[in-house]
N, CA and C of each residue as an Amber inpcrd file, in Angstrom:
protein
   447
 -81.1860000  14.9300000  -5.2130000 -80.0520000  14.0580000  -5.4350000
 -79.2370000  13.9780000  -4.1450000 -78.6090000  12.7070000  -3.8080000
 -77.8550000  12.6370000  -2.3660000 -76.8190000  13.0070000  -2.9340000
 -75.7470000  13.8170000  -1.6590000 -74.7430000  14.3150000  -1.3880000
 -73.8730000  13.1970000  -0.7730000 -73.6530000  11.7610000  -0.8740000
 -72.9800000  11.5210000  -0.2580000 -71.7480000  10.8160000  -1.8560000
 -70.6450000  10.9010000  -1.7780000 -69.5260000   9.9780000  -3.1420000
 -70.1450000   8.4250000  -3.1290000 -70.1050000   8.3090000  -4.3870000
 -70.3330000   7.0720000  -4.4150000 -69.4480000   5.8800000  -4.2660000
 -69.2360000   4.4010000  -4.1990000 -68.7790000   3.6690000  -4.1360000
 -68.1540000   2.9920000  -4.9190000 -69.0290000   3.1320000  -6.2390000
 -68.9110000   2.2590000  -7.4550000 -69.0180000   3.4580000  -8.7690000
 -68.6090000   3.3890000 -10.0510000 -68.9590000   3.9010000 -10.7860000
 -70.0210000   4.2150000 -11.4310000 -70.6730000   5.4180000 -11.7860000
 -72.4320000   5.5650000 -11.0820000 -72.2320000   6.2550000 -13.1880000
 -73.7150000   5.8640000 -13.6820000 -73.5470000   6.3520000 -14.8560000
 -75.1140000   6.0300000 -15.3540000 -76.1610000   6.5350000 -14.9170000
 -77.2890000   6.0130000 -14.7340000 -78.4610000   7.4330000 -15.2290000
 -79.5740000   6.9800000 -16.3780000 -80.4480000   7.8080000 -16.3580000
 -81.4280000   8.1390000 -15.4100000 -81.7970000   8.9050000 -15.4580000
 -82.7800000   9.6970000 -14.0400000 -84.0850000  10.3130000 -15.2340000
 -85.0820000   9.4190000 -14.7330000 -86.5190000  10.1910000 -15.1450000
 -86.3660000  11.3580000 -14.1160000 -86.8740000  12.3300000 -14.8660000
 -87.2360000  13.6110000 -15.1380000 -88.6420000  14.1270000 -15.6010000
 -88.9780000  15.5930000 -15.3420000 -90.0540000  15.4850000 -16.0330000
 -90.0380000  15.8500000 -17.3140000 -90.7520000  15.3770000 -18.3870000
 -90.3320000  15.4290000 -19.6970000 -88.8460000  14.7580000 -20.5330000
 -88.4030000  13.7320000 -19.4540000 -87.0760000  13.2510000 -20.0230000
 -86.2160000  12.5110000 -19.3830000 -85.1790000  12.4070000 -19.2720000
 -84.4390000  11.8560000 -18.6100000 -83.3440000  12.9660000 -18.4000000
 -82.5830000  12.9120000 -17.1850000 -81.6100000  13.6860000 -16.9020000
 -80.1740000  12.3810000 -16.9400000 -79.1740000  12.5180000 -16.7920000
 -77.9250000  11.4350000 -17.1890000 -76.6430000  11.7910000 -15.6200000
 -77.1780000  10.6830000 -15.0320000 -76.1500000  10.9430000 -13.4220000
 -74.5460000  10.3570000 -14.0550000 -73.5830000  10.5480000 -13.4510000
 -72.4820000   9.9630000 -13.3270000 -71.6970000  10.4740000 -12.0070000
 -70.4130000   9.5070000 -11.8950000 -69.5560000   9.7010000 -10.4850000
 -68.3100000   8.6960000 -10.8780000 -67.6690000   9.1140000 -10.1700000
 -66.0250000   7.7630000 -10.0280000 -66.2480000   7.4060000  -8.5610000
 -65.8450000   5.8180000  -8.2470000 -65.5990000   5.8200000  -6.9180000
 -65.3740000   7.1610000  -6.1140000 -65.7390000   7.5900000  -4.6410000
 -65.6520000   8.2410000  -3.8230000 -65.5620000  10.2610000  -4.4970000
 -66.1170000  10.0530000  -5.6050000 -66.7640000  11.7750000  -5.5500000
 -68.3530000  11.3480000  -5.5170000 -68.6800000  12.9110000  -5.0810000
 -70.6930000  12.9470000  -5.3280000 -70.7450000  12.9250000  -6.5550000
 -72.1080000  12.1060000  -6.9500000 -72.7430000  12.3400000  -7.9340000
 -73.1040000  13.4530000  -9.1180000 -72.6030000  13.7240000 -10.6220000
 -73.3650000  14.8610000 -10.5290000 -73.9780000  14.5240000 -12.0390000
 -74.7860000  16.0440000 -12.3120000 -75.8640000  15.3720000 -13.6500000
 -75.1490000  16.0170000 -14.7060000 -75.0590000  15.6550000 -15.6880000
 -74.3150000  16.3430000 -17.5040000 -74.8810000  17.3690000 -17.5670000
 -74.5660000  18.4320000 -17.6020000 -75.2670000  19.8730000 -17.9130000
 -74.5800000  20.4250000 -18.7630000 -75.4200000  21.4060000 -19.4220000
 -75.1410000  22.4080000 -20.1700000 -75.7410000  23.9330000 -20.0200000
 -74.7450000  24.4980000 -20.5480000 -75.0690000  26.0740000 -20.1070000
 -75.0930000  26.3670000 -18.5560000 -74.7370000  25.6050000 -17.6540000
 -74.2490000  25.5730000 -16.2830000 -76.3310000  24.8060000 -15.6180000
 -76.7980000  24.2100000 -16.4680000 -78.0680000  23.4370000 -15.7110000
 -78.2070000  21.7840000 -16.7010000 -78.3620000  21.3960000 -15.7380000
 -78.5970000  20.0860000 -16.0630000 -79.5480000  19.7250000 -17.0650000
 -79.3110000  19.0030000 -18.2940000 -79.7920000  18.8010000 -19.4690000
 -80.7540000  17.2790000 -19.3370000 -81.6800000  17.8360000 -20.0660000
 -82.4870000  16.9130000 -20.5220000 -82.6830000  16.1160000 -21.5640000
 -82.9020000  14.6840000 -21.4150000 -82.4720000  13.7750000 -22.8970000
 -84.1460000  13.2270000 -22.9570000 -84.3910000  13.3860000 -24.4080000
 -85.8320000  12.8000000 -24.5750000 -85.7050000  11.2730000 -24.2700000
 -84.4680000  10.2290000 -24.3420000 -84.5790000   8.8920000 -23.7430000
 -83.4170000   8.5530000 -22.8290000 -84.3130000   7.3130000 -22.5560000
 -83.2720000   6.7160000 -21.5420000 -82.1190000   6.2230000 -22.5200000
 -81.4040000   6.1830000 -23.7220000 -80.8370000   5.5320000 -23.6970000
 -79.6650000   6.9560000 -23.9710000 -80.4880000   7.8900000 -24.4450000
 -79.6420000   9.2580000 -24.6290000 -78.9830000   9.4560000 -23.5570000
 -79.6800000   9.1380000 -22.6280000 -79.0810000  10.1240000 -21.0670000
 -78.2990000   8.7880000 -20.9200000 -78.2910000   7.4750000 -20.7400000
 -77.3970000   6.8800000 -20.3830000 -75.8190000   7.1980000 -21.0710000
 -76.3300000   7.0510000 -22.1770000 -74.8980000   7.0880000 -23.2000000
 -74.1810000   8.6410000 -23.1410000 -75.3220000   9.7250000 -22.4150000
 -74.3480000  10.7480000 -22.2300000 -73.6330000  10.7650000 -20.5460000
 -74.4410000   9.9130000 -20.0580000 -73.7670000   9.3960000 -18.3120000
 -72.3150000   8.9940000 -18.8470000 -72.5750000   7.7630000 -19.7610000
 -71.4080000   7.3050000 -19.8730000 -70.0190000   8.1590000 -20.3960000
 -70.7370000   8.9350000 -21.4620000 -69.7270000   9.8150000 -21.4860000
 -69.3910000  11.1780000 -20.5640000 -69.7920000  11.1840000 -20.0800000
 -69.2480000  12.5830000 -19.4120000 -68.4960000  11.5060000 -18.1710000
 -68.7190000  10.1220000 -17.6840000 -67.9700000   9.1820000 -17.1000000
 -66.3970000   9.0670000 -17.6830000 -66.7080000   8.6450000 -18.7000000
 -65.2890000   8.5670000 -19.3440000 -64.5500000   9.4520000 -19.3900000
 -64.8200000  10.6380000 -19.7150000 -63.7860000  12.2190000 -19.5080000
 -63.2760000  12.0960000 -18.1790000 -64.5930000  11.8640000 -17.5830000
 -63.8690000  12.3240000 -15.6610000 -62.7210000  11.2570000 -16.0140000
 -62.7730000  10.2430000 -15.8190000 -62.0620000   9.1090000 -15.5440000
 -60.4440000   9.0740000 -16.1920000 -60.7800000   9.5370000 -17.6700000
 -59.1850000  10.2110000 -18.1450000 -58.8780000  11.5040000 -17.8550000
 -59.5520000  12.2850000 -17.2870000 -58.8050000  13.7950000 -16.9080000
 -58.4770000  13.4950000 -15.2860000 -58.5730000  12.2040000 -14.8970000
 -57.6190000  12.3970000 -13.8220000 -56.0080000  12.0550000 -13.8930000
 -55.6070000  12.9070000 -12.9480000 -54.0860000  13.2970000 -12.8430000
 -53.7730000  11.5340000 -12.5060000 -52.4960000  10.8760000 -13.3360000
 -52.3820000   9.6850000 -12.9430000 -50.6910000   9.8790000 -12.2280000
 -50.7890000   9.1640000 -10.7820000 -49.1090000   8.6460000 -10.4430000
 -48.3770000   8.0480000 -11.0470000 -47.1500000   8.7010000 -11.9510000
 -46.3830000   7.7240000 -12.3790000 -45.1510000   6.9760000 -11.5270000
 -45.2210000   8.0590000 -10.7420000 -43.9990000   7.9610000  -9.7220000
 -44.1710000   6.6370000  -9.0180000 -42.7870000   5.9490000  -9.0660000
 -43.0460000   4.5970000  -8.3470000 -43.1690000   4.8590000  -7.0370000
 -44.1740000   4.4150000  -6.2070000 -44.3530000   4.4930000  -4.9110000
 -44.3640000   6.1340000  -4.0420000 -45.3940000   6.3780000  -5.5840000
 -45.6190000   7.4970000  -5.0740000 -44.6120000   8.5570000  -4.5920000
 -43.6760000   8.2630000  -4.9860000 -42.1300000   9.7980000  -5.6290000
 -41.0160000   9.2690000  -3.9760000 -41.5140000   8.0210000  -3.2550000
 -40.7500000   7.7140000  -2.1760000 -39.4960000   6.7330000  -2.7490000
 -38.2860000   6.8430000  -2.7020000 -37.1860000   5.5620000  -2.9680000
 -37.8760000   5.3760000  -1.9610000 -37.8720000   3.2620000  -2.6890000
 -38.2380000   2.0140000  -1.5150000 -37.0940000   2.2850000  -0.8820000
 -37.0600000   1.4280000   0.4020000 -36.1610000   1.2060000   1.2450000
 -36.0280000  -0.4730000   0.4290000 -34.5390000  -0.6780000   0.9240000
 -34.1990000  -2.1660000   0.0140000 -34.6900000  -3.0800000   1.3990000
 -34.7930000  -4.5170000   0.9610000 -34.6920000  -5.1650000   2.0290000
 -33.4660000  -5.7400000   2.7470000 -32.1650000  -5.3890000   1.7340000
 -30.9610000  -5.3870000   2.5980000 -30.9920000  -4.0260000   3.7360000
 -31.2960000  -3.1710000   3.3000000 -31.3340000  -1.9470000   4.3230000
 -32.8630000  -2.1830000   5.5640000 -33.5910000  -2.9740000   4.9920000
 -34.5560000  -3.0330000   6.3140000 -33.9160000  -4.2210000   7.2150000
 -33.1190000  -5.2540000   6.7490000 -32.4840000  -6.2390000   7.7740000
 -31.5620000  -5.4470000   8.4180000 -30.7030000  -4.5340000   8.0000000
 -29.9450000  -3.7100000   8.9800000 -30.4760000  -2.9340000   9.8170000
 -31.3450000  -2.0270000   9.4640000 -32.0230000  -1.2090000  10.5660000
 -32.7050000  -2.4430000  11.6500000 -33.5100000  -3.5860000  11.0910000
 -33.8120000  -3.5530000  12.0900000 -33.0260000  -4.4920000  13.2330000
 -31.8260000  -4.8370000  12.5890000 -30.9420000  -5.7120000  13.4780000
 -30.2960000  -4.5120000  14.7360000 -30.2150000  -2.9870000  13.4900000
 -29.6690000  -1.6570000  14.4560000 -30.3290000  -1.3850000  15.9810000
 -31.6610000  -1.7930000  15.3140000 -33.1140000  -1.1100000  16.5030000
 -32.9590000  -2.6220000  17.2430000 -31.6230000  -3.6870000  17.6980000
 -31.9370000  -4.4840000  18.3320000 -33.4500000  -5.7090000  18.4050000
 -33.7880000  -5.7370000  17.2480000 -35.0400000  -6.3760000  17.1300000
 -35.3180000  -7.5590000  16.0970000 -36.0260000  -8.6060000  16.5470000
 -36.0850000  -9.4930000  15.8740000 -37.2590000  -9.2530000  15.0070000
 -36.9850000 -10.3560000  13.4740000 -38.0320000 -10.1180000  12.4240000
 -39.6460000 -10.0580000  12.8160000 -39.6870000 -11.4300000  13.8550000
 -40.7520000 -11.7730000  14.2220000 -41.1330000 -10.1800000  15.3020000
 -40.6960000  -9.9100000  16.4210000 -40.9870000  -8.8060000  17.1510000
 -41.3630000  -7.4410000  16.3830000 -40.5820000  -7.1110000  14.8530000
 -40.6160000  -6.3800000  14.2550000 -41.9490000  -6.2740000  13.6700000
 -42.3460000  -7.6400000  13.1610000 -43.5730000  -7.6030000  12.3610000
 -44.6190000  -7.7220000  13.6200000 -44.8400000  -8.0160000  14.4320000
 -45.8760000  -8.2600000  15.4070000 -46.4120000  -6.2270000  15.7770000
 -44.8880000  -5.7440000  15.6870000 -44.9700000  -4.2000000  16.4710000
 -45.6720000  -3.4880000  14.5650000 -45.1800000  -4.2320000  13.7750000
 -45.8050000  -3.3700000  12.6690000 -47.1240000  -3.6800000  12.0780000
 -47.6750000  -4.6940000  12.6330000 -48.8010000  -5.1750000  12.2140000
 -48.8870000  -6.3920000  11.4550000 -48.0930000  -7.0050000  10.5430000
 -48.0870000  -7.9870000  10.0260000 -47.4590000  -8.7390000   9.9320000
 -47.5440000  -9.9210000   9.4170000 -47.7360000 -11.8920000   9.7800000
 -46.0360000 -11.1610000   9.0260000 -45.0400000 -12.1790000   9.8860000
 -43.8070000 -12.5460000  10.0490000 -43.3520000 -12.7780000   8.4340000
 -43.9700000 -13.2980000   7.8130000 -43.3300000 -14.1170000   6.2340000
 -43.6060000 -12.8440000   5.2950000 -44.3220000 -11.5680000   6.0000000
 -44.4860000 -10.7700000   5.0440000 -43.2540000  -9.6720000   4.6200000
 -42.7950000  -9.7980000   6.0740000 -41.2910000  -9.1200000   6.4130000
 -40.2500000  -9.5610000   5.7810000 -40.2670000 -10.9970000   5.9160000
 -39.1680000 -11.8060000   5.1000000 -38.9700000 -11.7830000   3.9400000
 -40.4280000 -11.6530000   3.0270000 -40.8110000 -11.3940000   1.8940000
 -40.0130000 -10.0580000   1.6000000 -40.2080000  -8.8330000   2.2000000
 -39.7730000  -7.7390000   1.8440000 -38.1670000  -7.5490000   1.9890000
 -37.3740000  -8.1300000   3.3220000 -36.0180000  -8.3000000   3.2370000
 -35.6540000  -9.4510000   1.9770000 -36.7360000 -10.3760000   1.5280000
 -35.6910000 -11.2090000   0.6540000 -36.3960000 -10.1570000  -0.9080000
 -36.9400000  -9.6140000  -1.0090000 -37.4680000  -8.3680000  -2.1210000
 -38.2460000  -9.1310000  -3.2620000 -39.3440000  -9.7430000  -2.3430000
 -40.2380000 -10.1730000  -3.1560000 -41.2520000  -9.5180000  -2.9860000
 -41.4600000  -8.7450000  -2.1190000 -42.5550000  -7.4360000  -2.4830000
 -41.9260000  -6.4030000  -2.0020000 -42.1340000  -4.9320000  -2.5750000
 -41.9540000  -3.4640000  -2.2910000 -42.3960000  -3.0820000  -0.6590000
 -40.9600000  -2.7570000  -0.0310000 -41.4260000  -2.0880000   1.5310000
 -42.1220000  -0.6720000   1.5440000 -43.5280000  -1.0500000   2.0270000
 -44.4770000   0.1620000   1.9070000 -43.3710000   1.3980000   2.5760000
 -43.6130000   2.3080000   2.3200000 -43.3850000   3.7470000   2.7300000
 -43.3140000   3.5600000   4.2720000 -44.4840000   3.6540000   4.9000000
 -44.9570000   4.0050000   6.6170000 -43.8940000   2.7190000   7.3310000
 -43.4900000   1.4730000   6.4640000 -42.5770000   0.6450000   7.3650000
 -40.9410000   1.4100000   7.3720000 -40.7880000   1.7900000   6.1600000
 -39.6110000   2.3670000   6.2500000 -39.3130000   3.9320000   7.7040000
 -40.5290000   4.7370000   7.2800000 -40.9780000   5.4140000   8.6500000
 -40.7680000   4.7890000   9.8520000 -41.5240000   3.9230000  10.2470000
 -41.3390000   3.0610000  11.5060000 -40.4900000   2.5470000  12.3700000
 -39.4810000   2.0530000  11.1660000 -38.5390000   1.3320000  11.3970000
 -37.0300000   2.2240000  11.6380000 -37.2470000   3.5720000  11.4540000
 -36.4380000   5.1230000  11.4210000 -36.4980000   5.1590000  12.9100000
 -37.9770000   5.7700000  12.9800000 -38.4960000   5.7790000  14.2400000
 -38.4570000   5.0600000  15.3930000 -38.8100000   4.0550000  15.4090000
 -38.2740000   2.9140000  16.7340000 -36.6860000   2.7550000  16.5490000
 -35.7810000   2.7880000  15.6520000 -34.5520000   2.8300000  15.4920000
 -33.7480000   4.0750000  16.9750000 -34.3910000   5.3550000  16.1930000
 -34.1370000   6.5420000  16.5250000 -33.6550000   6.5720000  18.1260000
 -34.5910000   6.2620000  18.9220000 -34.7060000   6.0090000  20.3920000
 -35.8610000   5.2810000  21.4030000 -35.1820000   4.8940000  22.5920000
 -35.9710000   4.1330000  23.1200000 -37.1370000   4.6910000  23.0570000
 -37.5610000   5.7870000  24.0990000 -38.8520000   6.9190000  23.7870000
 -39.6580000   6.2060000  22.7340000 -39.5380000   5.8270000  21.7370000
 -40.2630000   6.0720000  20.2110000 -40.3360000   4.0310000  20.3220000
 -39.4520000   3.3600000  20.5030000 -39.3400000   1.8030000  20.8320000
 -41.0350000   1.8930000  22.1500000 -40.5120000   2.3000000  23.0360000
 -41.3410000   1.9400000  24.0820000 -43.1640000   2.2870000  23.8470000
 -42.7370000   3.8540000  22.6620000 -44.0620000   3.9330000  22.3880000
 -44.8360000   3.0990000  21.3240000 -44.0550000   2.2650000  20.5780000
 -44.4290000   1.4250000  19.4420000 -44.9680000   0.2570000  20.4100000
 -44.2810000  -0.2810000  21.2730000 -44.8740000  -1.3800000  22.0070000
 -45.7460000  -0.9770000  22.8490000 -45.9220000  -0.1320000  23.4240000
 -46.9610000   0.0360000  24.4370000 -48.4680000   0.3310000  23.0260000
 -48.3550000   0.4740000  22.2180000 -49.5580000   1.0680000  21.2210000
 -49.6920000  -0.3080000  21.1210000 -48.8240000  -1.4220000  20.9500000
 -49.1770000  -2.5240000  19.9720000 -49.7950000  -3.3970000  20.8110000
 -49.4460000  -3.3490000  22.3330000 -50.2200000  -3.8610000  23.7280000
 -50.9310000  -3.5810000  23.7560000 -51.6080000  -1.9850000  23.9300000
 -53.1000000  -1.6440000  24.0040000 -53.8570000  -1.8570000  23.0830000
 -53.3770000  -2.1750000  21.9150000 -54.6010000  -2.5070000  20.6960000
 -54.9460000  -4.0290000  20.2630000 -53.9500000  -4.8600000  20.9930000
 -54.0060000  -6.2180000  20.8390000 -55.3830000  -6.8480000  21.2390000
 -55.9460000  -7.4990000  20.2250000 -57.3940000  -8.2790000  20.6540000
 -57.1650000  -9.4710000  21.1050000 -57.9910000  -9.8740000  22.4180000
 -57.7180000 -11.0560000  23.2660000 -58.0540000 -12.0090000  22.3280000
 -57.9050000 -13.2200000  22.4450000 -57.8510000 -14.3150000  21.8530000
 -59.4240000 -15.2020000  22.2900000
């Protein structure tokens, strides 16, 4: 069996000898087979081992721990408070979004609070605030990574 997580939700019988064995996975864990007594069990059909893929799928899938926390336990930053900082850090919307990575209307979007300011902008925008040092290093990163046209 490969060791690498899968991509997609994996829930699939495996001929065996004398049977079928029953794989499952969630996006990005490895694969593993339904066992019992700590060894992997054998189903006289394929449809046994599927339907026990599927279930031992479904457990994983509700015994994971779910985030309730909005944004992940961070207060958003408002977008009245991101137009101040970044008017503080001397910087325009457009310059702001070019140094943070994204298209100008997405910024606007977030100061007029039509979408939630990710976490790492509120970071950023601390940071280049803070001092030049931290300004000069945001632009010099955003120069060297710029793809020519």
């Amino acid at each position: 069996m490969e060791h690498k997580p899968s991509s997609r939700p994996i829930a699939n019988p495996i001929p065996t000898h004398g049977g079928f064995q029953a794989q499952f996975s969630l996006p990005g864990l490895v694969p593993a087979l339904v066992r019992e007594g700590g060894k992997p069990q054998v189903f006289p059909t394929e449809h046994e081992a599927e339907y026990a893929a599927l279930k031992a799928l479904f457990r994983l899938h509700e015994s994971r721990t779910r985030d309730t926390r909005k944004a992940g336990g961070y207060r958003r930053l408002t977008g009245a408070e991101l137009a101040l900082l970044i008017d503080e850090a001397n910087l325009t919307v457009t310059y702001f979004a070019e140094i943070a990575g994204v298209p100008q209307h997405r910024v606007m979007k977030w100061i007029d609070g039509e979408q939630d300011i990710p976490h790492s902008i509120h970071i950023l925008i601390k940071m280049i605030a803070a001092n030049e040092p931290n300004f000069k290093m945001a632009e010099r990163i955003t120069e060297d990574y710029r793809e020519e046209p």
